[in-house]
C-alpha positions in Angstrom: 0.0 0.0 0.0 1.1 3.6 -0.7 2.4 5.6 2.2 0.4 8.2 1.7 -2.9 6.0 1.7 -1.2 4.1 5.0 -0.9 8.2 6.4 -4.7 8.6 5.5 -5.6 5.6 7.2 -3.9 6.6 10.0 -5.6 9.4 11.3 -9.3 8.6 10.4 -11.6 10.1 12.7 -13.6 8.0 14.4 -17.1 9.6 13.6 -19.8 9.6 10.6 -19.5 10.7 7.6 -19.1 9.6 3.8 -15.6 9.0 1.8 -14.9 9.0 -1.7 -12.2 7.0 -3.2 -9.9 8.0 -6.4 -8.3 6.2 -8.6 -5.0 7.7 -9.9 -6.6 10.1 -12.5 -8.4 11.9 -9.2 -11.4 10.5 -10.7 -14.3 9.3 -7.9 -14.7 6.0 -8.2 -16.9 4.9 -5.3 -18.4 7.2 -2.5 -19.9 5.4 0.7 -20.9 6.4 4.3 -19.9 5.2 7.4 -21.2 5.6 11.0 -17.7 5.3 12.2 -15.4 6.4 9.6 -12.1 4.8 10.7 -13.5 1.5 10.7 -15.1 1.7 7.5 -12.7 3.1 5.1 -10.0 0.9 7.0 -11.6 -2.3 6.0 -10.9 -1.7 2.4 -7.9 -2.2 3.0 -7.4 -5.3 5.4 -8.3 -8.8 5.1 -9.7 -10.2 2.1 -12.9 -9.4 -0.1 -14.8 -11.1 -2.8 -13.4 -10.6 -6.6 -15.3 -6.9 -7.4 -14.2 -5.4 -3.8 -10.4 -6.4 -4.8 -11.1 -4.9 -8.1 -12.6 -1.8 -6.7 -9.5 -1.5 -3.8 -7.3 -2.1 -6.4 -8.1 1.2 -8.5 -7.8 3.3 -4.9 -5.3 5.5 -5.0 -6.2 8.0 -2.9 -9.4 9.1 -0.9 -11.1 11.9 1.2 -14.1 12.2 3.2 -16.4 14.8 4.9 -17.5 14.5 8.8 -21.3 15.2 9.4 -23.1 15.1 12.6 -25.8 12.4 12.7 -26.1 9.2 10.3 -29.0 10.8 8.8 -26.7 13.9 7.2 -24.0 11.3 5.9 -27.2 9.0 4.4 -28.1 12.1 2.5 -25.1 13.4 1.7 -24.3 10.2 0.3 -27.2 10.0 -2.0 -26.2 13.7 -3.4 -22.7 13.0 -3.6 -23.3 9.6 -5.8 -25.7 11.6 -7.8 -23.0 14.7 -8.6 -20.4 12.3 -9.3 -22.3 9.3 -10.9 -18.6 6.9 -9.5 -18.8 3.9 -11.5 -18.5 1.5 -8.4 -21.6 2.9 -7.2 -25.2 1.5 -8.8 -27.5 4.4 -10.0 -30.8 3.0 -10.2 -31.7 3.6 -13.7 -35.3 2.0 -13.6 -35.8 1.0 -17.2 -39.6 0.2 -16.3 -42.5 2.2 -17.2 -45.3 1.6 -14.6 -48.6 3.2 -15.8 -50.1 5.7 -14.0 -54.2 6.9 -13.6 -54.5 10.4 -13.9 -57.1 12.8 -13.5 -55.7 16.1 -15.5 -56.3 19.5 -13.8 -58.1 21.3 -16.4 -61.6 23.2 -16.3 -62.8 19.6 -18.2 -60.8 17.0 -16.2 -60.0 13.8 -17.6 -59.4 10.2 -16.4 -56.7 9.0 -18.7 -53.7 6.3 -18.1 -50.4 7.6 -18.4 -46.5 6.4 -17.7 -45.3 9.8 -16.9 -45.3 11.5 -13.9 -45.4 15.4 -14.1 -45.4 18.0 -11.6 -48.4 19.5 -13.6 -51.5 20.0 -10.9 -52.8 16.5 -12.3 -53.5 14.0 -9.4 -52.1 10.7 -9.9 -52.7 7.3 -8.3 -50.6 4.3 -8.4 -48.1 2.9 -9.8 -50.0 -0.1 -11.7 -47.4 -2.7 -12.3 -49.9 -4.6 -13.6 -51.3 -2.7 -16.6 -54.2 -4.5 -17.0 -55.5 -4.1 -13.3 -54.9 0.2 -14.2 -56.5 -0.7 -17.6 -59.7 -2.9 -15.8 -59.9 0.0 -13.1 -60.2 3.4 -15.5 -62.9 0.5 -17.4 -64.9 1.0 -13.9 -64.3 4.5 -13.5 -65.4 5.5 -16.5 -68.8 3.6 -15.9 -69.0 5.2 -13.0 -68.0 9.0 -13.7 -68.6 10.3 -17.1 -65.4 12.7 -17.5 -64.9 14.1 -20.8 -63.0 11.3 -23.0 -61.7 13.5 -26.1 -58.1 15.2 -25.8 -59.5 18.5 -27.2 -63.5 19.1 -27.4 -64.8 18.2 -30.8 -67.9 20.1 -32.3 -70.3 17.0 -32.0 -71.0 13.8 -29.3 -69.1 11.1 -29.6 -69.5 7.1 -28.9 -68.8 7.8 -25.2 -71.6 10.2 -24.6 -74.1 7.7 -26.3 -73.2 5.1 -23.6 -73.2 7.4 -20.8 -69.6 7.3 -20.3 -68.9 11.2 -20.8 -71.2 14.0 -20.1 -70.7 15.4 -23.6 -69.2 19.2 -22.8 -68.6 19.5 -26.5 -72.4 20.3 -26.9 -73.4 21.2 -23.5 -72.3 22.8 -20.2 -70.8 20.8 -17.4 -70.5 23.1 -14.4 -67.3 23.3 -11.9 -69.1 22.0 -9.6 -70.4 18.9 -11.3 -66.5 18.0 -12.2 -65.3 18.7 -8.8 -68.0 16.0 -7.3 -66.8 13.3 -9.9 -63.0 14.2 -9.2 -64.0 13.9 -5.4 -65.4 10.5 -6.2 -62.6 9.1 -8.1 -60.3 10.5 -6.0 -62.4 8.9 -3.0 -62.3 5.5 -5.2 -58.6 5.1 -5.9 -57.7 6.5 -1.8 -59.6 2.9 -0.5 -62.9 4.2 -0.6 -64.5 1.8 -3.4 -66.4 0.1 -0.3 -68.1 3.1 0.8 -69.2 4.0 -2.6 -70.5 0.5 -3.4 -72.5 0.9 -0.3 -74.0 4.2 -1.3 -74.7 2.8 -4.4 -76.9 -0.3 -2.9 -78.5 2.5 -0.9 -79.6 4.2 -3.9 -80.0 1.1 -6.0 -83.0 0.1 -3.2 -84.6 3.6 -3.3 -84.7 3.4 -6.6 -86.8 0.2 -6.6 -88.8 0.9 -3.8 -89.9 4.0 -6.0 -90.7 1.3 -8.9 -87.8 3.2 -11.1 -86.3 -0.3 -12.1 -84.2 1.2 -14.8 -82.3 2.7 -12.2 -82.3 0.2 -9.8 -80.6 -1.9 -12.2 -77.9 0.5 -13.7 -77.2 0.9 -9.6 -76.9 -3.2 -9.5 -74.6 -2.8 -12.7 -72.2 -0.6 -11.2 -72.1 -2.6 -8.1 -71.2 -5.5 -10.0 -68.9 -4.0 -11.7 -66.9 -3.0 -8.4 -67.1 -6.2 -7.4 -65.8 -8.3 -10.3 -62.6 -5.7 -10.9 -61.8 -5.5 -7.3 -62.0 -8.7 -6.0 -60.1 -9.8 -9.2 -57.0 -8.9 -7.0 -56.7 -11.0 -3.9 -56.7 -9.3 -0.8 -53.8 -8.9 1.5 -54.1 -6.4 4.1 -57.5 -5.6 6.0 -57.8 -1.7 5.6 -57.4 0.0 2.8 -53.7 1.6 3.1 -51.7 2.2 -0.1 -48.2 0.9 1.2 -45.0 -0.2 -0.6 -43.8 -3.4 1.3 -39.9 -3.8 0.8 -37.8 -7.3 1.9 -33.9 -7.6 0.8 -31.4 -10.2 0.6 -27.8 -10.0 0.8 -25.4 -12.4 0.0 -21.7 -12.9 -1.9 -21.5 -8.9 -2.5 -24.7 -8.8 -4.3 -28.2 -7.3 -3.2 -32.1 -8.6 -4.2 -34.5 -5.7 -3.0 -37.9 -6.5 -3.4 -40.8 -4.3 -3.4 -44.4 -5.4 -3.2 -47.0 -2.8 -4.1 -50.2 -3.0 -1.8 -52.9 -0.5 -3.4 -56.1 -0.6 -1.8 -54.9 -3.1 0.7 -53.9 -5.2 -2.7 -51.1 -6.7 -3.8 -50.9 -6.0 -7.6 -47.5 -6.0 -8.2 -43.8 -6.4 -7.5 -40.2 -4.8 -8.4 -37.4 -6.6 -8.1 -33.8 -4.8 -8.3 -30.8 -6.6 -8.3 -26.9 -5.1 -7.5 -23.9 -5.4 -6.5 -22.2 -3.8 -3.0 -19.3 -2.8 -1.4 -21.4 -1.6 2.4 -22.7 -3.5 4.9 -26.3 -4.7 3.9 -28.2 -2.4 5.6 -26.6 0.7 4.8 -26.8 -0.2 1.1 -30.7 -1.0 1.6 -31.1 2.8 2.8 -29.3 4.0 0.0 -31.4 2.2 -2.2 -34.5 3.2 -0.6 -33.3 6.6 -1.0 -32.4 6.1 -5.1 -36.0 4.1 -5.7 -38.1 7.1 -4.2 -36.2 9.8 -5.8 -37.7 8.2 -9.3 -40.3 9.9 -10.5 -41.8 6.5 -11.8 -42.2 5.8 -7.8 -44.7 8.1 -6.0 -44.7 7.8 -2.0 -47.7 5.8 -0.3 -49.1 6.6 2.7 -46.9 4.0 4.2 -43.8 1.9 4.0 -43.5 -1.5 5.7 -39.9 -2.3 6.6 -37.8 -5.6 7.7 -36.7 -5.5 11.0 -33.2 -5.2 10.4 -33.7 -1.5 9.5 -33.8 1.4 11.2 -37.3 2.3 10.4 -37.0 5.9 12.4 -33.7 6.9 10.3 -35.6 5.7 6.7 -38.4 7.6 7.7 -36.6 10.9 8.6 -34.7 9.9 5.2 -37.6 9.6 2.5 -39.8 11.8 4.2 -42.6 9.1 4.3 -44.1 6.5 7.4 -41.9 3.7 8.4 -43.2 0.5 10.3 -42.0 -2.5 11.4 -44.8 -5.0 11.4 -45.1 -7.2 14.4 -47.7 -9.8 13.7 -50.5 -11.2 11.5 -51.0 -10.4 7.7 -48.4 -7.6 7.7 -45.4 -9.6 8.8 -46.2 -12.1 6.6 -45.9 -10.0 4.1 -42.3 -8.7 5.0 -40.9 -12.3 5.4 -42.5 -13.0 1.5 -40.9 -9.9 0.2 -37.6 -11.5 2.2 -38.1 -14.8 0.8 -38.5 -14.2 -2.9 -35.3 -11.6 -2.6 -33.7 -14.5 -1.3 -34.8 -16.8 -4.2 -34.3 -14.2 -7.0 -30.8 -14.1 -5.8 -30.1 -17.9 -5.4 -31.6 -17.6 -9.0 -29.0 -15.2 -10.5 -26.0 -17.4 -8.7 -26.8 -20.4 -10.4 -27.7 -18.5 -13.9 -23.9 -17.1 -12.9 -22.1 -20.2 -12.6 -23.9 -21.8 -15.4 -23.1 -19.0 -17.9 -19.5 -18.7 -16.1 -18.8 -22.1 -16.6 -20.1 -21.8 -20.6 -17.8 -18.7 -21.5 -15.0 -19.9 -19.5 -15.5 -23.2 -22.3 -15.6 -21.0 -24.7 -12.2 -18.8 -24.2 -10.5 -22.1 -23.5 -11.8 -24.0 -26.8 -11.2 -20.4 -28.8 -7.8 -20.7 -28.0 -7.1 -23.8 -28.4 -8.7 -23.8 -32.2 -6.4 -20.6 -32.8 -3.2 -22.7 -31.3 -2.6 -19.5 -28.7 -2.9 -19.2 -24.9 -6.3 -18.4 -23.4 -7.6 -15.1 -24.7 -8.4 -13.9 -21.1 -8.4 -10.5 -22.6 -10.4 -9.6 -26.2 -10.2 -6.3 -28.2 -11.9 -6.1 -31.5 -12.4 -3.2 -33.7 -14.8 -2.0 -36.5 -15.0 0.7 -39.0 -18.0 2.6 -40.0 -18.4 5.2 -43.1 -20.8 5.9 -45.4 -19.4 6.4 -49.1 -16.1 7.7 -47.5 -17.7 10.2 -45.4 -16.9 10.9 -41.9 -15.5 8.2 -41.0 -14.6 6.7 -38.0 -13.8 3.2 -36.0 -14.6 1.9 -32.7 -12.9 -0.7 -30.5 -14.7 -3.0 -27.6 -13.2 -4.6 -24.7 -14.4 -8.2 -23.5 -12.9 -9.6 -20.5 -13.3 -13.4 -19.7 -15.9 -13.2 -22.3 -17.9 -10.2 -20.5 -18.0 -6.8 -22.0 -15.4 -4.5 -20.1 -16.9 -1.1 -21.3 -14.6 0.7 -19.4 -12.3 -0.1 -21.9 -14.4 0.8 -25.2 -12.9 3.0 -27.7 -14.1 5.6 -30.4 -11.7 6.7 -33.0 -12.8 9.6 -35.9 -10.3 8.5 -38.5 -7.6 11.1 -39.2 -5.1 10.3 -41.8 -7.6 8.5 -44.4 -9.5 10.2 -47.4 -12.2 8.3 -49.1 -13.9 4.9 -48.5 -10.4 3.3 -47.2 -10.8 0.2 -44.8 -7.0 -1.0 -45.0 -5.7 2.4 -44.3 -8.3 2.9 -41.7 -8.2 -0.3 -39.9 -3.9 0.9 -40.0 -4.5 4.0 -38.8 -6.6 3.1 -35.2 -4.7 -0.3 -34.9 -1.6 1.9 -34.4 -3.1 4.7 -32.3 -4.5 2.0 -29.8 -1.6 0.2 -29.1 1.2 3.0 -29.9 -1.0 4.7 -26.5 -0.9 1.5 -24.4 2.9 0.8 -25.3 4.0 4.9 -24.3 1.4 4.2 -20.8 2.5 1.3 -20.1 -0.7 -0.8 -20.0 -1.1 -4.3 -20.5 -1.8 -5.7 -24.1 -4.3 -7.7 -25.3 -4.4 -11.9 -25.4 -6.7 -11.5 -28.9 -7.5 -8.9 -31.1 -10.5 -9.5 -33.4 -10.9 -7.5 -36.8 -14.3 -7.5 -38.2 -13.4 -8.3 -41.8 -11.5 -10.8 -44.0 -7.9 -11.1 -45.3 -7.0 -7.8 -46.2 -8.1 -6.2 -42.5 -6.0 -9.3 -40.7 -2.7 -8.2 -42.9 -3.2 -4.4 -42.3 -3.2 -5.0 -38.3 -0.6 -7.4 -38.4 1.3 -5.3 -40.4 1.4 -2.7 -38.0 1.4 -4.6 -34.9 4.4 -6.6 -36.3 6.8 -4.5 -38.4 5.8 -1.0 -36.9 5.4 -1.5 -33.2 7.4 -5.1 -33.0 4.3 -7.0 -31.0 3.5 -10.7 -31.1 -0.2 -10.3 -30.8 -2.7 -12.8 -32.0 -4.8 -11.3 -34.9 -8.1 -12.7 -36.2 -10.7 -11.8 -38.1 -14.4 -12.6 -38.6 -15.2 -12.4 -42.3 -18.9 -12.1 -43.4 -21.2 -13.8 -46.0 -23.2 -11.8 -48.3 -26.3 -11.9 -46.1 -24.0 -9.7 -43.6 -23.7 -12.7 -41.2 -21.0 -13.8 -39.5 -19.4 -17.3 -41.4 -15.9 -17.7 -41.0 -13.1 -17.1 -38.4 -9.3 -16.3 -40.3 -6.4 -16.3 -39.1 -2.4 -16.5 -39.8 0.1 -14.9 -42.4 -1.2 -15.0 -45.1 -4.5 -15.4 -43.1 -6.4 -18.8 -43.8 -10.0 -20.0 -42.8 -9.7 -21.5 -39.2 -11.9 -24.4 -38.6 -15.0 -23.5 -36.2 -18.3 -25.1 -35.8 -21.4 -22.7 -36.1 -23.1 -24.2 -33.2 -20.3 -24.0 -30.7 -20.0 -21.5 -27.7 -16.9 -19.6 -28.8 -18.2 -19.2 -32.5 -21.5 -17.7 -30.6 -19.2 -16.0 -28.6 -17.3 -14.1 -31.5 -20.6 -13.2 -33.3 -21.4 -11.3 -29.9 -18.0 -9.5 -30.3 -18.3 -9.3 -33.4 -22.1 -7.7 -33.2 -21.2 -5.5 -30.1 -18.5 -3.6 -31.9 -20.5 -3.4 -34.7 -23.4 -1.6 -32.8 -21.1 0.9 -31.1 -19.2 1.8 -34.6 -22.5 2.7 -35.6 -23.8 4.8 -32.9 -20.3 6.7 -33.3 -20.9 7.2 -36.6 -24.6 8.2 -36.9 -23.8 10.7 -33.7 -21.0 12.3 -36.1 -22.8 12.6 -39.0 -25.7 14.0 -37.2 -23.1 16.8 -35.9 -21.6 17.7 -39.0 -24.6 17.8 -40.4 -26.4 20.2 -37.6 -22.5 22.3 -38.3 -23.0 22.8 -42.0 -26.9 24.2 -41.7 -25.2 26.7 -39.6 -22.7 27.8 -41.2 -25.0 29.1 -43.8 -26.5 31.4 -41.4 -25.8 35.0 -40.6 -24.9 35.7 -37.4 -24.5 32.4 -35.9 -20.6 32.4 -34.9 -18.8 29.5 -33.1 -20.3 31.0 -29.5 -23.7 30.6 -30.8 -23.3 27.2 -32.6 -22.4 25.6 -29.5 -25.3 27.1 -27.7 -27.2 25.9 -30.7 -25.4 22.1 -30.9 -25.9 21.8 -27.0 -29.7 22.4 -26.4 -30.7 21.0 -29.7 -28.6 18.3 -30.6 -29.9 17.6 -34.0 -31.5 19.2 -36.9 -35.0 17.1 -36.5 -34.9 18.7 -32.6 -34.1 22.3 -34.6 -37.1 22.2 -36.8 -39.1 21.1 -34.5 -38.7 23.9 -32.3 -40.7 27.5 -32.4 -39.5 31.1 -31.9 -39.4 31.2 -28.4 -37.4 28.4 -28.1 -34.7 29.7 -29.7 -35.7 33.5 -27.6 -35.0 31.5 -24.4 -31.2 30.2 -25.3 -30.4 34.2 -26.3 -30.8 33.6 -30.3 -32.7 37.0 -31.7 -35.3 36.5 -33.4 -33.9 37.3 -36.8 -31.7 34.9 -37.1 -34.0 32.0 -35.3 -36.3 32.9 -38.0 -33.4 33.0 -40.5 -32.4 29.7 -39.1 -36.1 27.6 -39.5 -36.1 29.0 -42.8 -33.5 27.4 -44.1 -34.4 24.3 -42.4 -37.8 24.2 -44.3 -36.2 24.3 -47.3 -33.7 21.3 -46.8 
């Protein structure tokens, strides 16, 4: 270890706080809190830790750290230090799921409409609905039961809607405040627990109506009731009242985390979210910091209530997320805990075995894909891909797979310098000796493999360079293509020959990944370079924009589709006048 890090260490105080760790760049890597900040950040650095903890440790270089007063202020802190610095040790949920949503929109003709985004737009929203078709079987029920305008904007005749008595037909008529505000009461009633109530004042009116012989009421009454009953009791009931609560259990186990969250609407469970990460905390610090991550999502509104496992402190979550905490003691509710803990625990039993199965299978395939190329496990794979279109702008892009994993750390773009016109040989040349000219002057470690997506005349211009400019031994191969643009033979040698390889085998699907991964990000690079030279030469043909203003320009619209699309103001509120905005869309109409 260092002896500045073995300083550090040295004279840690011994209260909270949070610590960020460095690697030799100054970059922040990881940040973490501690309740006793001597202990924490000094276990780094003694005994021994599972395989990602040694890698972590083994990128520290240096690290500071900022005393609060209470475990709360280092929880937060935490959370807003991880979220200015993004460290790539640290998981950032990025919650790729869309839950809908049902909305009733604040307008003077409010809607009940299903929607995945949540906007801070005066609309009242209720859910989430993991399970779409309980939000879709729900706004079914509402709309039976209060007719709400359906139509986005008000036609200038009824529609289907009004004709069934689902919509009270504003288009043609006048639907005063008041009536909207009694139906948005309603609903809002309705979706808060309250569908019991209003089933009971429908039975109420339902037998009114027939004792006043108006049986075409009295049965609309019984429809409605029936209605409520077949949606609701469609989800099975949970919890006796009526609380919407979020029910979280975890698992922790090998430096990896399973969070699960039930979601209990209406004292129903309809739904769950499962999250799985790894760690470098104990447990139940990581569990707040999740907490913490999950609610600040806009995707995940706040209940009334949040049921908790025991193991955390319910009183410091609470103060944290701003929302009730409770530890359930008994019954229903703490059964419900210990399901949420046991299916974390199975989801992550799960991912172990899918682990060591797909471990075991790629390990396989590194060995066998050496062997068939007669060189030493390929440990280490870098392949690289060019991309232009009719010579223009172009550029390549290198990938990075470690023990057959992507290592995207270790991606590269290149825009191609030295080459004019459509010239793959030259290209392939050029990037081959930039990459490796770079790890030679730093010092880094080479490659086992390096793939080149293309045939005979790619392999020799690598090898040329590796070999008679740089003087390295590495093993070159390259995938060549049929003429359906699909992967059909592995080359390799001098002069490079077809190396035998069966289709169906693990390293040949192994290479096609490569080989498709590199692919993809050659073309992203591309299309985002060609989008910004194109965006560039629209501008240049305009007056008055200088190189201040195109950046202004290239950083809030980001494309010439996002530039047309845009109006006046737009461009008024980024400090373009008005002339040459106008100037500007002008010439966008016209190409």
């Amino acid at each position: 270890m260092m002896e500045k890090l073995k300083e550090k260490l040295a004279i840690l105080p011994d209260q909270p706080g949070c610590y960020l760790m460095k690697d030799r760049q100054g970059t922040i890597i990881y940040v973490g809190k501690a309740k006793v900040l001597k202990n924490r950040v000094r276990s780094y650095f003694t005994g021994t830790h599972d395989g990602k903890t040694q890698l972590l440790v083994s990128e520290i270089e240096d690290f500071e750290y900022i005393i609060t007063s209470s475990n709360l202020e280092a929880l937060i802190l935490e959370f807003n230090l991880i979220k200015k610095y993004d460290p790539k040790y640290n998981v950032m949920l990025k919650d790729d799921k869309s839950y809908p949503f049902l909305k009733v929109t604040f307008e003077e003709q409010p809607r009940l409409i299903t929607t995945r985004i949540v906007k801070k737009d005066k609309g009242k929203y209720f859910g989430p609905y993991p399970n779409a078709a309980a939000a879709s079987e729900t706004k079914k029920l509402l709309d039976r039961l209060y007719p709400l305008r359906k139509c986005s904007t008000l036609p200038d005749r009824v529609c289907l809607y009004y004709h069934i008595n689902q919509c009270l037909g504003p288009c043609i008529q006048e639907v005063s405040e008041e009536t909207n505000r009694q139906m948005v009461e309603e609903i809002t009633r309705f979706l808060n627990g309250g569908h019991k109530e209003i089933k009971k004042d429908l039975m109420l009116k339902m037998e009114r109506a027939a004792e006043a012989l108006e049986f075409e009421r009295a049965k609309e009454y019984r429809d409605q009731i029936q209605h409520i009953e077949a949606v609701m009791e469609k989800q099975k009931m949970t919890i006796a009242d009526d609380v919407d609560r979020d029910v979280f259990g975890f698992a922790f186990n090998k430096g990896w985390m399973c969070v699960q969250v039930f979601f209990v609407r209406q004292g129903r469970l309809i739904e769950r979210d499962v999250s799985l990460f790894p760690v470098y905390q104990e447990a139940d610090e990581e569990f707040l910091t999740f907490l913490g991550q999950f609610y600040s999502q806009k995707e995940h509104l706040k209940p009334k209530e949040i049921f908790l496992p025991s193991s955390i402190d319910k009183d410091l979550a609470s103060e944290f997320i701003q929302v009730r905490t409770v530890h359930p003691q008994k019954g229903s509710k703490k059964e419900l805990v210990e399901l949420a803990n046991k299916n974390a625990e199975a989801a992550l039993k799960d991912k172990f075995l899918l682990i060591e199965r797909d471990e075991a299978k790629t390990v396989r395939a590194i060995e066998n894909l050496g062997i068939a190329l007669n060189i030493r496990t390929p440990h280490v794979i870098e392949a690289f891909d060019n991309s232009n279109i009719q010579g223009v702008d172009p550029v390549s892009a290198m990938v990075s797979f470690v023990d057959g994993k992507p290592n995207r750390k270790g991606y590269r773009k290149y825009k191609v310098k030295t080459v004019q016109g459509p010239d793959d040989y030259e290209s392939m040349r050029e990037v081959v000796r930039r990459r490796y000219l770079r790890l030679l002057k730093e010092k880094q470690p080479l490659p086992d493999l390096i793939v080149i997506d293309g045939g005979k005349g790619q392999i020799s211009a690598a090898q040329s360079v590796l070999e008679d400019e740089l003087g390295l031994s590495i093993p070159v191969c390259g995938l060549a293509k049929d003429d359906k643009h699909r992967t059909s033979q592995l080359m390799m040698g001098e002069p490079p020959e077809v190396v035998p390889l069966k289709r169906d085998s693990q390293e040949f699907y192994m290479l096609q990944r490569i080989q498709d991964e590199v692919h993809r990000f050659a073309i992203t690079f591309h299309r985002q370079i060609r989008s910004k030279s194109l965006f560039a030469s629209v501008l240049d043909e305009i007056e008055g924009v200088g190189e201040k203003r195109k950046r202004v320009l290239l950083k809030h619209f980001g494309s010439v589709k996002k530039m047309k699309e845009a109006d006046l103001e737009e461009f008024r509120s980024i400090g373009i006048p008005e002339k040459i905005a106008k100037a500007l869309l002008e010439k966008l109409q016209e190409s």
